[in-house]
N, C-alpha and C positions, 0 to 999 in steps of 0.2 A: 041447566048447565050439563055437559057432557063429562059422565064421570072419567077422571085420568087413570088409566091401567101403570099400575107398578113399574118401573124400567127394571130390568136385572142388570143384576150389579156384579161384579169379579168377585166369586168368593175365594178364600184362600183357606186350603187344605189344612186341616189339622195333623200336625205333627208329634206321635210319640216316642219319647227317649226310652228305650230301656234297656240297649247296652250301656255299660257293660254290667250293670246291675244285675240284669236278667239278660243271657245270652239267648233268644230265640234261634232253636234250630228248623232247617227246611222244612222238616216235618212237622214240628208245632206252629209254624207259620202257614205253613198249610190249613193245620185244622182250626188253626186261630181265625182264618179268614173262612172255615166250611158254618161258625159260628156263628160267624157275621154277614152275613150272606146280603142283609141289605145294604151296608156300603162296599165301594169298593177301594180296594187296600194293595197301597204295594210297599215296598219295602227298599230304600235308598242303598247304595254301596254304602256309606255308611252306618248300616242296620237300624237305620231311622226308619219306625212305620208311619205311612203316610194311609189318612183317612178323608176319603171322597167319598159326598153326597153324591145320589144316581141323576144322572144327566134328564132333563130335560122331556116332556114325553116330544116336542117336534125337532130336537137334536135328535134322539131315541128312531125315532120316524127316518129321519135323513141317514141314519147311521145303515139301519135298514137296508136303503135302499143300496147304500155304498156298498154294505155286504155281498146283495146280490148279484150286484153287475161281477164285481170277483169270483163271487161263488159259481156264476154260470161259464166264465174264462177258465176257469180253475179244471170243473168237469173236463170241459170239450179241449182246453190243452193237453192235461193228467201230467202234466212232468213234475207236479209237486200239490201241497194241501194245503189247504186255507183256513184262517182263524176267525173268531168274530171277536167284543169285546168281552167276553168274560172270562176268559182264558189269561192262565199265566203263566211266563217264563222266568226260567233264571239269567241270566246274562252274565258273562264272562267276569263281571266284575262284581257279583255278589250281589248285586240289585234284582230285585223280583218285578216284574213290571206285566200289565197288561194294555194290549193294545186295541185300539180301535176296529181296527182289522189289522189281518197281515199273511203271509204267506211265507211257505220255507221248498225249498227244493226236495223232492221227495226222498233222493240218495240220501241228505242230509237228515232229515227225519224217521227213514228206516234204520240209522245206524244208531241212533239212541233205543237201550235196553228199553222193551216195552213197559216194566215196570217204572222206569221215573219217567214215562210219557203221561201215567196216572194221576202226578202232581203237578208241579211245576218245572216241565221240562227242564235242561239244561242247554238251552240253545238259544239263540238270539235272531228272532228270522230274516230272512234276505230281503224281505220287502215288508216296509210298516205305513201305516196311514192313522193319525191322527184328524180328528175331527172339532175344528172347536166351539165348546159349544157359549151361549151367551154368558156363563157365569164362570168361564174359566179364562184365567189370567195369562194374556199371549207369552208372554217371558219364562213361566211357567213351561209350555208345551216344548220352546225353541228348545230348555235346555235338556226335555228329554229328549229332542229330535235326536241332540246331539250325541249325548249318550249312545244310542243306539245306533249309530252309526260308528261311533267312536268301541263301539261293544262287536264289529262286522256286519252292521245292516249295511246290504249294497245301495237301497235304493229306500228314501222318505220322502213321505206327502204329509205336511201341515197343511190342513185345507180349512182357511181362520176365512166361515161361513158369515162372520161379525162386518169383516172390512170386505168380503168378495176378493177374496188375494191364497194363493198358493206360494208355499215354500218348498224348494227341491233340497233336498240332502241327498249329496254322493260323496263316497270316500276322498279325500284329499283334494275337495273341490269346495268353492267357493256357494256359497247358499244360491239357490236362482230363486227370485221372486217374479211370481205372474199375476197381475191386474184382470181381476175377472174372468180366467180362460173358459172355455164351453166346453174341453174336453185337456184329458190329460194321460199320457202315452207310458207305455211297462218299458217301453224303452228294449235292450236288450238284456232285460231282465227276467221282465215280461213278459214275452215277445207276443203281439199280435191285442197284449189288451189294453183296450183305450176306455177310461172311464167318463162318460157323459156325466159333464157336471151340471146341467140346467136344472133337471129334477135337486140338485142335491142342494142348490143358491136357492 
């Protein structure tokens, strides 16, 4: 008989309360997550910490690759800087969050004081990509999409690797869903960078 490999399953993030009992400030949330280096942690508007197991090593793989088609746009454009997953932000609304990738308009990112570029910025960037991977929960992702659009991200990619489907997030517009596409445009955001997704499916 041919032994059966495991399916992965949705896990769902563990949640801790510790306002208002314990008020976690930016900077102990910082070094609370420089502690815990093996998971990763963000932090809800409402000062819920949120605890996530590390993705996957062929999510890890694909995420990679997402990186680099950016990272190599990102050079040869230069009009702004680009993030990978372990990086985190503050966002307007007191939530701490890290992104799959993302990128911020350079003007934007030189005008935050170099020192709270150290920790977890205060900015929300203009362009984010989520990746998802087989143990995370799609309803999950959607409502960070949202968030971070809802916090000034101009431009989001849910890219739910599970069903072969992309999600658009733009400000004051209606979600677009795409069935399988092969490639996916910065739009005028972006301008000029088109992310091949066949490697990434």
């Amino acid at each position: 008989m041919t032994a059966q490999l495991p399916i992965a399953t949705e896990i769902t993030p563990t949640v801790l309360k510790f306002h208002p009992v314990i008020n976690m400030t930016d900077d102990q949330l910082f070094d609370f997550c420089q502690l815990n280096k093996d998971f990763r942690i963000e932090r809800k508007a409402n000062r819920e910490i949120v605890i996530m197991s590390p993705t996957g090593s062929e999510t890890e793989e694909r995420n990679f690759d997402l990186i680099g088609q950016l990272w190599l746009w990102t050079k040869q454009d230069g009009t702004g800087v680009g993030f990978g997953s372990s990086g985190g932000f503050t966002l307007p609304n007191g939530a701490v969050r890290s992104f799959d990738a993302a990128w911020i308009k350079k003007t934007r990112w030189e005008a935050i004081p170099a020192e709270s570029r150290k920790k977890f910025a205060p900015i929300c960037p203009d362009f984010v990509i989520e990746l998802r991977s087989e143990s995370d929960r799609l309803k999950d992702l959607q409502e960070k999409m949202l968030e971070y659009i809802n916090n000034s991200a101009l431009l989001g990619w849910l890219i739910d690797r599970k069903e072969r489907r992309v999600y658009i997030y733009r400000p004051e517009t209606a979600v677009e869903e795409l069935n399988n596409p092969s490639t996916l445009s910065g739009e005028d955001i972006l301008s000029g960078f088109v992310l091949n997704l066949i490697s990434i499916w």
